[in-house]
C-alpha positions as CSV (number, residue, x, y, z in Angstrom):
1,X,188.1,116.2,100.1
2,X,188.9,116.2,103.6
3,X,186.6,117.7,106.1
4,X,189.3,120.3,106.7
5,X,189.5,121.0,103.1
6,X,185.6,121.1,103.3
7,X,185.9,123.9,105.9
8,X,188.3,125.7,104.1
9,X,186.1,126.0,101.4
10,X,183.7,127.6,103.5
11,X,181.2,124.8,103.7
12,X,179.1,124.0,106.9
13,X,180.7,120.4,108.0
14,X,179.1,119.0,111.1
15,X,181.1,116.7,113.1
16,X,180.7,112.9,112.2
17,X,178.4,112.2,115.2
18,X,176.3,115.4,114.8
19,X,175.3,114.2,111.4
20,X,173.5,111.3,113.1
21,X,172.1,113.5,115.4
22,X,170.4,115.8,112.9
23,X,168.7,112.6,111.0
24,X,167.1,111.5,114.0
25,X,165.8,114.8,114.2
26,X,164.6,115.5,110.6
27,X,162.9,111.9,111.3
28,X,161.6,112.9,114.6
29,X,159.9,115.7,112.7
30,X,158.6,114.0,109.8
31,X,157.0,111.3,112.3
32,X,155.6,114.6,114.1
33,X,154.5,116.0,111.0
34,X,152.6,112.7,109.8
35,X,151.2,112.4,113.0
36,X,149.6,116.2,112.4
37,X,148.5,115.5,109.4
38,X,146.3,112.5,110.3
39,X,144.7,114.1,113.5
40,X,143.5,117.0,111.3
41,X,142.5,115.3,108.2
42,X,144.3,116.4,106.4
43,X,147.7,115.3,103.8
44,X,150.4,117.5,101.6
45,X,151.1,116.7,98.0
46,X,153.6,118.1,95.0
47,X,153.2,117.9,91.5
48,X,156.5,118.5,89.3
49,X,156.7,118.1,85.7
50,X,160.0,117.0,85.1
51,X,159.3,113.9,88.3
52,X,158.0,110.4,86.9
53,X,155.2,110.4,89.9
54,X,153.3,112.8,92.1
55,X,154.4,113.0,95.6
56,X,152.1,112.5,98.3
57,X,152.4,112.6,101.7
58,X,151.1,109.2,104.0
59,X,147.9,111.2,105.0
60,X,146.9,112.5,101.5
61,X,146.9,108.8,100.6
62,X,144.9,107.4,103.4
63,X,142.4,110.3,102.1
64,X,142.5,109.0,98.5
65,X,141.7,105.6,99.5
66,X,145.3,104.5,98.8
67,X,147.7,102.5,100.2
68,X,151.7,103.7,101.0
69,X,153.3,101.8,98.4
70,X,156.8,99.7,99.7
71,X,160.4,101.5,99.4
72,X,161.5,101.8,96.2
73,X,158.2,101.2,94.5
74,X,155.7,104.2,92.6
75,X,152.9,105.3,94.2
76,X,149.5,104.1,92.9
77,X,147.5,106.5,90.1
78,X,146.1,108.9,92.7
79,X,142.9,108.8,90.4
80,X,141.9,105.4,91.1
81,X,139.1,106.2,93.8
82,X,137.9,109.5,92.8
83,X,134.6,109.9,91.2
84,X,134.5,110.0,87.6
85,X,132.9,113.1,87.3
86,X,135.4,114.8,89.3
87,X,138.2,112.8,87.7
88,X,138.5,115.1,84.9
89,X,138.4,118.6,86.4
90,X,140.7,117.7,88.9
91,X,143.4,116.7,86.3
92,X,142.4,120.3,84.6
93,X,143.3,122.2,87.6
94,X,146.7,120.6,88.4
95,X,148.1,121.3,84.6
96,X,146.8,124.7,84.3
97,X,148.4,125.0,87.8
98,X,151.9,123.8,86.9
99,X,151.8,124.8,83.5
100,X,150.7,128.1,84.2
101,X,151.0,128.8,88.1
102,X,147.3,128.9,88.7
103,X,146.3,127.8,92.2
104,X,142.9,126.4,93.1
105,X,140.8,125.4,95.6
106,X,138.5,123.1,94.8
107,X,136.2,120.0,96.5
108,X,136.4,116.2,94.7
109,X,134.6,113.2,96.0
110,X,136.3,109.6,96.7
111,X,135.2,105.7,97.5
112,X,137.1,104.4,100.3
113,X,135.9,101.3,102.0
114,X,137.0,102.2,105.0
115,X,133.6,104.9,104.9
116,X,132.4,104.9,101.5
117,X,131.8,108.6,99.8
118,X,134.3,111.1,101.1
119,X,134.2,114.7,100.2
120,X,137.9,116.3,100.2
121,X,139.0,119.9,99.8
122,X,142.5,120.0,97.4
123,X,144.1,123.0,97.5
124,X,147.2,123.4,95.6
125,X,149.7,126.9,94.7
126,X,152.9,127.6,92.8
127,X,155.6,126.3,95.1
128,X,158.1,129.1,93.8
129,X,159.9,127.0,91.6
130,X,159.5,126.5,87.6
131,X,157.2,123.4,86.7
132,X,156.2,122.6,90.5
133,X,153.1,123.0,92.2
134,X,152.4,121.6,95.7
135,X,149.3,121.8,98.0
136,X,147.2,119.9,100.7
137,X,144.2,117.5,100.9
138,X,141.7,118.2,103.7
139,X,138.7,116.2,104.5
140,X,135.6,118.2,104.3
141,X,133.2,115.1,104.7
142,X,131.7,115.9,108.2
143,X,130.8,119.7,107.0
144,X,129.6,118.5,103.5
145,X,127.1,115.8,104.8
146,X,125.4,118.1,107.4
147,X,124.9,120.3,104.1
148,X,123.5,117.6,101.9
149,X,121.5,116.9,104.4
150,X,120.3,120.4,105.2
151,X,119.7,120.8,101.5
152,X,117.8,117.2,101.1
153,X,115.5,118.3,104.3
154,X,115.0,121.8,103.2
155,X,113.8,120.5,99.1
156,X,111.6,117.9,100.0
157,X,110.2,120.3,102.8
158,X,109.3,122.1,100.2
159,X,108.1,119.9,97.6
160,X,106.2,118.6,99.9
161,X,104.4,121.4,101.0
162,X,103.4,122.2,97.6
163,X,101.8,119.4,96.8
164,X,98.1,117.7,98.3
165,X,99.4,114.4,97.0
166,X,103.0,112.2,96.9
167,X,102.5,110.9,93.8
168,X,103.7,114.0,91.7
169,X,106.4,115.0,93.5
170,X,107.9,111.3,94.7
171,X,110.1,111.5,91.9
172,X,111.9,115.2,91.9
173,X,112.5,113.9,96.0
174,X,113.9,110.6,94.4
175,X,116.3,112.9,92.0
176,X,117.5,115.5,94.7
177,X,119.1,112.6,96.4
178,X,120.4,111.0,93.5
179,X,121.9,114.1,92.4
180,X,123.2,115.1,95.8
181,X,124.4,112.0,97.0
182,X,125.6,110.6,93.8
183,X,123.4,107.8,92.8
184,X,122.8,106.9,89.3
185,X,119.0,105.3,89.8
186,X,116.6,106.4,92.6
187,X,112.5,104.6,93.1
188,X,110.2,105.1,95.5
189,X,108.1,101.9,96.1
190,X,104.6,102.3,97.2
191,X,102.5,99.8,99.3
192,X,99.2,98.8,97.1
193,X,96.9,97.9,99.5
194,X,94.5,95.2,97.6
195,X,97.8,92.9,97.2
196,X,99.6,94.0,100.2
197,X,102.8,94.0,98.2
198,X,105.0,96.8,96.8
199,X,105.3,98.3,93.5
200,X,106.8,101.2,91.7
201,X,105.4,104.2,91.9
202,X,108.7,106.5,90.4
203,X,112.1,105.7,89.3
204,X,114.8,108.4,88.3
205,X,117.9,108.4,86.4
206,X,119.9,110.9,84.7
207,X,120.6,108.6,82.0
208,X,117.3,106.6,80.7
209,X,119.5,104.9,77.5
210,X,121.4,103.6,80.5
211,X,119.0,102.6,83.0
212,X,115.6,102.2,81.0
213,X,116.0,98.6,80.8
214,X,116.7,98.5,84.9
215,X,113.9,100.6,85.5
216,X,111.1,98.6,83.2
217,X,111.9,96.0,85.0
218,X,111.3,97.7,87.9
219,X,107.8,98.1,86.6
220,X,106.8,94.9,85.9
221,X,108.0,93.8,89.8
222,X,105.9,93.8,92.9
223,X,107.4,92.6,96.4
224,X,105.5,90.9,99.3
225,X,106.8,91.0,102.2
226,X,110.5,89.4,102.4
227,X,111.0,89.2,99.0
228,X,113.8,90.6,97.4
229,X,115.5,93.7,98.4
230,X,112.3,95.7,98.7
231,X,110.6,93.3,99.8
232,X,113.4,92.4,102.9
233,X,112.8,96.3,103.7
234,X,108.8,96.4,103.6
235,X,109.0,92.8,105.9
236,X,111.4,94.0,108.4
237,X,110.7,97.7,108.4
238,X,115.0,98.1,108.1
239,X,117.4,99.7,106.1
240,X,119.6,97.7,104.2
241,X,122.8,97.7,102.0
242,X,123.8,95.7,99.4
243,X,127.6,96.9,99.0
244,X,127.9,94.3,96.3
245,X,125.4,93.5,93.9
246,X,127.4,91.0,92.0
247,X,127.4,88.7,95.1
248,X,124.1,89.2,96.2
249,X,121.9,86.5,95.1
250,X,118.9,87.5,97.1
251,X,118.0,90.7,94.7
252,X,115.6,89.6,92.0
253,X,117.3,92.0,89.9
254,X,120.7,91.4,89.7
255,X,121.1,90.1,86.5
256,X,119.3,93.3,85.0
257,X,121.3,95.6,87.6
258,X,124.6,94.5,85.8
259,X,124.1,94.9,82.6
260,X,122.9,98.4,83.4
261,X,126.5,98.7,85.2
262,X,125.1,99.0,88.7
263,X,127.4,97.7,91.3
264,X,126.1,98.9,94.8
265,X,122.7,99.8,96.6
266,X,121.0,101.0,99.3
267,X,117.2,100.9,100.9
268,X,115.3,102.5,103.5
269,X,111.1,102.2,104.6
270,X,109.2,104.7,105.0
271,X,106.6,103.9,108.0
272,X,102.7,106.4,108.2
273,X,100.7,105.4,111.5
274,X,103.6,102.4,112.5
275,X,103.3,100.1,109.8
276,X,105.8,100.5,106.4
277,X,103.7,102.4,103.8
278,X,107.0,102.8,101.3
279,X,110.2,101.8,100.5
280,X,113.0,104.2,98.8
281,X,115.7,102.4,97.2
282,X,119.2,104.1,95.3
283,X,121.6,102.4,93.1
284,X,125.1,103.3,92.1
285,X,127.9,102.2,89.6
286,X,130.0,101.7,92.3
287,X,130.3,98.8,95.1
288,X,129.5,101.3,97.6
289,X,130.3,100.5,101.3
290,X,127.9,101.7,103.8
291,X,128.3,105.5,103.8
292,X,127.3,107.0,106.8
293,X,125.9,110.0,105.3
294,X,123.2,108.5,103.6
295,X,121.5,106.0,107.1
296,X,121.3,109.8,108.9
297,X,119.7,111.5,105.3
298,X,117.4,108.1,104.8
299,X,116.3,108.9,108.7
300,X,115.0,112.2,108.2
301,X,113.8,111.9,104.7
302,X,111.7,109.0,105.7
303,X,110.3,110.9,108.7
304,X,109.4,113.9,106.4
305,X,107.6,111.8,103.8
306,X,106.3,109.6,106.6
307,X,104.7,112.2,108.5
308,X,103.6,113.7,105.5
309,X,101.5,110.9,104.2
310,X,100.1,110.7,107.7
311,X,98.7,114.1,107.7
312,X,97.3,113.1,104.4
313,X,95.8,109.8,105.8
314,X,94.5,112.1,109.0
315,X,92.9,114.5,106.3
316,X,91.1,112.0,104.3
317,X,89.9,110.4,107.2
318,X,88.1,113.2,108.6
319,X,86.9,113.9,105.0
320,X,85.5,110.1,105.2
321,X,83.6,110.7,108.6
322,X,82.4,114.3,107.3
323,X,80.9,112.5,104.3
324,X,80.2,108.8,105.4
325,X,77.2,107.3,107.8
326,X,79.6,105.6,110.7
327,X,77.3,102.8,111.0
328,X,77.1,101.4,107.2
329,X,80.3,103.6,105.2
330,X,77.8,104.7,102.5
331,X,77.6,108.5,102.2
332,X,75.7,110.2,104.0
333,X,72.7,112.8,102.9
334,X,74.6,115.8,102.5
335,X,77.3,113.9,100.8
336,X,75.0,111.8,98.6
337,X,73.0,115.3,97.6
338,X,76.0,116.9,96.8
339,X,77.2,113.4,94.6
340,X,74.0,113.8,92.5
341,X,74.2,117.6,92.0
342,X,77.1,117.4,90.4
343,X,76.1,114.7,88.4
344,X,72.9,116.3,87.5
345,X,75.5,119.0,86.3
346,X,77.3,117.0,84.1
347,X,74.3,115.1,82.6
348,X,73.1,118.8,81.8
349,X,76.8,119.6,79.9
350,X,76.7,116.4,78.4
351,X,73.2,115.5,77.6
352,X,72.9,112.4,79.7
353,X,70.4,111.0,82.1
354,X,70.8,110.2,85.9
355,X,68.7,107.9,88.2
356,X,68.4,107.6,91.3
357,X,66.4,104.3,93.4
358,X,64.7,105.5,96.6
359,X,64.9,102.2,98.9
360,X,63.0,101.4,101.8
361,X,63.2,98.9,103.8
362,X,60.0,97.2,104.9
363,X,59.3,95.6,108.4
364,X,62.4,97.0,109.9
365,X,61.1,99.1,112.9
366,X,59.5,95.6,113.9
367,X,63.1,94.3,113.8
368,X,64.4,97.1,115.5
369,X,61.4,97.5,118.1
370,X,61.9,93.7,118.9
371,X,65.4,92.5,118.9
372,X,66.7,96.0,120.1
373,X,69.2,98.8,118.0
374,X,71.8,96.7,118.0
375,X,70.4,94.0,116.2
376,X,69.0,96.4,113.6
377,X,72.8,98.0,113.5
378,X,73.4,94.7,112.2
379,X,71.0,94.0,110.1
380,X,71.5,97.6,108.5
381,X,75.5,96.3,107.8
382,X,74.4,93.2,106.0
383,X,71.9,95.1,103.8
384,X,74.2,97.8,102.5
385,X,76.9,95.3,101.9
386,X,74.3,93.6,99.5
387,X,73.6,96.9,97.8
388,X,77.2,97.4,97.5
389,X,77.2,94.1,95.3
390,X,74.1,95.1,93.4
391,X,75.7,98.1,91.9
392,X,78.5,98.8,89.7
393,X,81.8,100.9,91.1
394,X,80.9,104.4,89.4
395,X,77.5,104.0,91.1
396,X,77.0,106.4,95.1
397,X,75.0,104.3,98.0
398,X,73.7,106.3,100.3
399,X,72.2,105.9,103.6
400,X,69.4,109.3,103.9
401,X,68.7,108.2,107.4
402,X,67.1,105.1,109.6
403,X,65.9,102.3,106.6
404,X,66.4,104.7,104.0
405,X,68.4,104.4,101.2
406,X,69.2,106.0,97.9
407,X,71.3,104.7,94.7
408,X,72.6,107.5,92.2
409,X,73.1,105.3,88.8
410,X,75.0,107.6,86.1
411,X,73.9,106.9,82.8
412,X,72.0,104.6,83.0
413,X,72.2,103.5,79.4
414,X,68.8,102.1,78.0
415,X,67.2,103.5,81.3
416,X,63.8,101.7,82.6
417,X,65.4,98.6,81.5
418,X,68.5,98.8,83.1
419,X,67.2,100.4,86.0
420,X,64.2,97.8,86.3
421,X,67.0,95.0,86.4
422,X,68.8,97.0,89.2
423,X,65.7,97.1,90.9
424,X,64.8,93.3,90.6
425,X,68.3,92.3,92.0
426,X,67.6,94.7,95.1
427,X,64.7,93.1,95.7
428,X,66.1,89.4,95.3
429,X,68.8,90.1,97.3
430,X,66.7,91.8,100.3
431,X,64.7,88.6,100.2
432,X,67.3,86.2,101.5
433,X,67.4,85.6,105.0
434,X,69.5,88.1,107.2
435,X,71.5,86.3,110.2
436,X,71.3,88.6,113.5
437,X,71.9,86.9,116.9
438,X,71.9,83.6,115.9
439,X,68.5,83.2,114.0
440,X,67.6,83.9,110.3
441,X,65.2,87.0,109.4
442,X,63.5,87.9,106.2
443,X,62.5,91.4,105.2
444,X,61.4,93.1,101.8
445,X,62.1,96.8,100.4
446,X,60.1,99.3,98.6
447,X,61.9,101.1,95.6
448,X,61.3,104.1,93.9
449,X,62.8,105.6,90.5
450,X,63.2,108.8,89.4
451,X,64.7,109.9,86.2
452,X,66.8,112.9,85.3
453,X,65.6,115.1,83.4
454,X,61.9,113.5,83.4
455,X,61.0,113.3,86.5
456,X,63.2,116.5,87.5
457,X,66.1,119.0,86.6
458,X,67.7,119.5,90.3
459,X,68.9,117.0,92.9
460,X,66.2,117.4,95.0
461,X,63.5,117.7,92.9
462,X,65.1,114.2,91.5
463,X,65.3,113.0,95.0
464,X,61.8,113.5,95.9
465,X,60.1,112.5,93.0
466,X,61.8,108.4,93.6
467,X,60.9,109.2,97.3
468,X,57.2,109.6,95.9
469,X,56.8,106.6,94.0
470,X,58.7,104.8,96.9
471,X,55.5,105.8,98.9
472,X,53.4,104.4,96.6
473,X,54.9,101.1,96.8
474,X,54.3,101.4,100.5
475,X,50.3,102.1,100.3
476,X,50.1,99.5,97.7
477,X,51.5,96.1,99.1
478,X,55.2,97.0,99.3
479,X,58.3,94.3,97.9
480,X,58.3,96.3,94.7
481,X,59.5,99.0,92.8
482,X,57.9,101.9,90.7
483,X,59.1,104.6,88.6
484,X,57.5,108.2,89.1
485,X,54.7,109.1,87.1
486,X,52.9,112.6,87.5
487,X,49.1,110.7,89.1
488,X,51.5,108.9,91.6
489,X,52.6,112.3,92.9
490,X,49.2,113.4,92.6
491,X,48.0,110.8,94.4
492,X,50.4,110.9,96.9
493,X,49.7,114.3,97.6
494,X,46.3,113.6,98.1
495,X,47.3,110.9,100.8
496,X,49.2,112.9,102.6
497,X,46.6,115.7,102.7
498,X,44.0,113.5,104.2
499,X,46.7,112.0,106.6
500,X,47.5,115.8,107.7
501,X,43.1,116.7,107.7
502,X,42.8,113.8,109.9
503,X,45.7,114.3,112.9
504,X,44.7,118.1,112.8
505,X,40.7,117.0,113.3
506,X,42.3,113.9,116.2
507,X,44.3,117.3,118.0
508,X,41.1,119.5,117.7
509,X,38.8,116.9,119.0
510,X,36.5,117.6,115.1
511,X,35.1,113.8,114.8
512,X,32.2,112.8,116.1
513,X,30.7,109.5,115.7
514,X,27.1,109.1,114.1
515,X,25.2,106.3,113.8
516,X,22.7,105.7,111.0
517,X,20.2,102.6,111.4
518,X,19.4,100.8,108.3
519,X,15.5,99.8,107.3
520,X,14.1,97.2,105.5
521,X,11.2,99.2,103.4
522,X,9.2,96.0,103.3
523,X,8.7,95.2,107.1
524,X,10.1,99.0,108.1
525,X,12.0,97.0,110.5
526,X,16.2,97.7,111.4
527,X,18.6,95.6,110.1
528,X,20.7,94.5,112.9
């Protein structure tokens, strides 16, 4: 038909060049529109049940992690990148919305690796016509990480300020991330101080069938310093990725991380007083690419659990100076009397015995008086280092004061023998030579037992009775022990009476001196 004819009909016929005119236009716009779309983040989409393939607009597949396919060929399965726990919702919401007309609004998460997890808001309404749905793709990812990480902050803040100790919450911190972020296994690594290396101290997963094998073998690993993937973080005091685990040879796991089906990891140290104290590490199924959520959450976890283990170390080290002597690190007196009432306490609940060894050490003030204080600081550190190695672990040293020392020995098994040997060995090892500036020193010690409930029912009952029968070691030669008996205290008490008759009679000028001459009856002469 002519374009006459055309006209006649009552059609709209544009004249040949206008045609042209309006395509460049309509492409003009399009380019405009794309252009739109990609500054805001956002990309349109239709569904139709009668078309082969979803439409999607350039944007809304740069979202999805797609690529535009070339003229003429389909588009790729718009579920390839999404997660798989969103994958199935998702396709929920589009039938029931073209089979049905119900729009939604709804968020789904994504793996690009252009910028790893991406959160995307898909909305999508009847378009008017039967079958057809259409809608737009927005990306929400900005908004969604300052949530996760408002959220992450705002749990462990409290978790943490619930608890005295990291221990029993480490792991509920370890599954808010997992479950916030998307990670299928979570650990915190501790720093064990005796080995200087790391080890597990919780690992999460929702799935232990899945992960149990990964996470025993967690267990049975410990990581010095540049060892491993833990062990590159505790070294370098670094976060680090591994966006494939496949072809990362350096993690001593990787065998066991693929047959669990992990593909990708991340982990972050977490530094107390400037040194690395912890390491938390995350797995997922998927070779992530660094997501740059996660390095700003990782920051300000590991500053919250950081800080919080330094108010901890700050805590137990004033509870250390409150109940320590500076000089030697044994307890102190109040904290050693307190140690043996409570163990007095138990021994009554349990029927048990206690002992405690009342040590002296003998020619010190000499020392101390000769060589100066600083000398007889040392000699003081070299003597409660050899108690130390007398005594078992569940055994409390104490230093009472100057050359004093005490022992609290908890159950004591077959007692006076046991106790004896203890004893023996303190004596033996006060013996050998001590080395201050230079030159080689010998000293002895006097040691007194008491025994609960013998020699007394309360701490310091207990206390003074060993303190007794230390002093009779003293008046009787010293370098040896003695265990109370009843006519030690007696006679102790006696001593010290006459000690306190004759300073009173030395203040109150009450001696006099007399002279008596002696007389042989044969001669009647003196003696001289």
């Amino acid at each position: 038909m002519s374009r006459q004819a055309r006209a006649a009909h009552g059609e709209t016929v544009l004249p040949a060049n206008e045609g042209a005119e309006w395509d460049a236009i309509l492409g003009e716009r399009i380019a405009t529109l794309a252009e739109l779309e990609r500054i805001a983040h956002f990309g349109s989409w239709s569904f139709d049940l009668l078309a082969r393939h979803p439409s999607f607009s350039g944007e809304a597949l740069r979202l999805l992690g797609l690529a535009c396919p070339p003229p003429g060929q389909a588009p790729p399965d718009y579920r390839t990148h999404l997660h798989a726990d969103d994958r199935p919702r998702i396709e929920e919401l589009v039938y029931a919305a073209i089979t049905c007309g119900k729009g939604f609004d709804a968020q789904l998460r994504v793996w690009r690796e252009d910028g790893g997890l991406r959160w995307l808001r898909v909305i999508g309404r009847d378009s008017g016509e039967p079958h057809h749905v259409l809608g737009v793709l927005c990306d929400i990812t900005p908004l969604k990480r300052v949530e996760m990480q408002q959220r992450v902050e705002l749990e462990v803040a409290r978790l943490l300020a619930g608890t005295s100790a990291l221990g029993p919450v480490v792991g509920k911190i370890v599954r808010i991330v997992c479950q916030t972020l998307g990670w299928e296994w979570g650990a915190y690594w501790s720093l064990d101080d005796a080995s200087n290396q790391m080890r597990l101290l919780k690992g999460w997963s929702p799935s232990r069938k899945a992960y149990g094998q990964f996470e025993s073998a967690s267990g049975r690993s410990a990581f010095a310093r540049g060892v491993g993937l833990v062990g590159d973080v505790f070294g370098s005091g670094k976060p680090r990725w591994v966006s494939d685990i496949g072809k990362d040879h350096t993690l001593l796991r990787r065998q066991c991380a693929i047959d669990a089906g992990l593909r990708g990891g991340f982990a972050f140290p977490v530094k107390a007083d400037g040194r690395v104290v912890g390491v938390l590490e995350f797995f997922s199924r998927f070779a992530r690419q660094p997501d740059a959520s996660l390095p700003a959450i990782s920051r300000t976890l590991a500053a919250q659990i950081g800080q919080f283990i330094e108010r901890r170390l700050v805590e137990e080290r004033i509870r250390y100076h409150a109940s320590h002597d500076h000089l030697c690190g044994l307890l102190n007196r109040p904290a050693f009397n307190e140690r043996l009432r409570q163990a007095i306490v138990r021994a009554q609940r349990s029927k048990g015995r206690v002992a405690v060894l009342f040590i002296d050490l003998d020619g010190f003030k000499r020392i101390n008086d000769t060589l100066g204080h600083d000398a007889g600081d040392a000699l003081l550190q070299q003597f409660s280092q050899r108690l130390r190695n007398c005594f078992r672990e569940t055994d409390a040293i104490g230093r009472l004061g100057g050359d004093e020392f005490a022992v609290l020995v908890q159950n004591p098994g077959s007692t006076t023998n046991v106790l004896a040997r203890f004893a023996r060995k303190v004596l033996r090892r006060t013996g050998e030579p001590f080395r201050v500036q230079g030159r080689e020193y010998r000293l002895s010690a006097s040691i007194g037992v008491g025994i609960y409930p013998e020699d007394g029912d309360d701490a310091a009952t207990l206390l003074r009775s060993a303190d007794v029968a230390m002093y009779h070691v003293k008046w009787h030669g010293e370098n040896r022990f003695q265990f109370y008996a009843a006519r030690t205290d007696s006679h102790t008490h006696d001593q010290l009476a006459m000690e306190a008759s004759l300073a009173r009679a030395l203040e109150q000028d009450e001696l006099s001196l007399a002279f008596q001459p002696i007389y042989q009856l044969a001669s009647r002469a003196s003696k001289r």
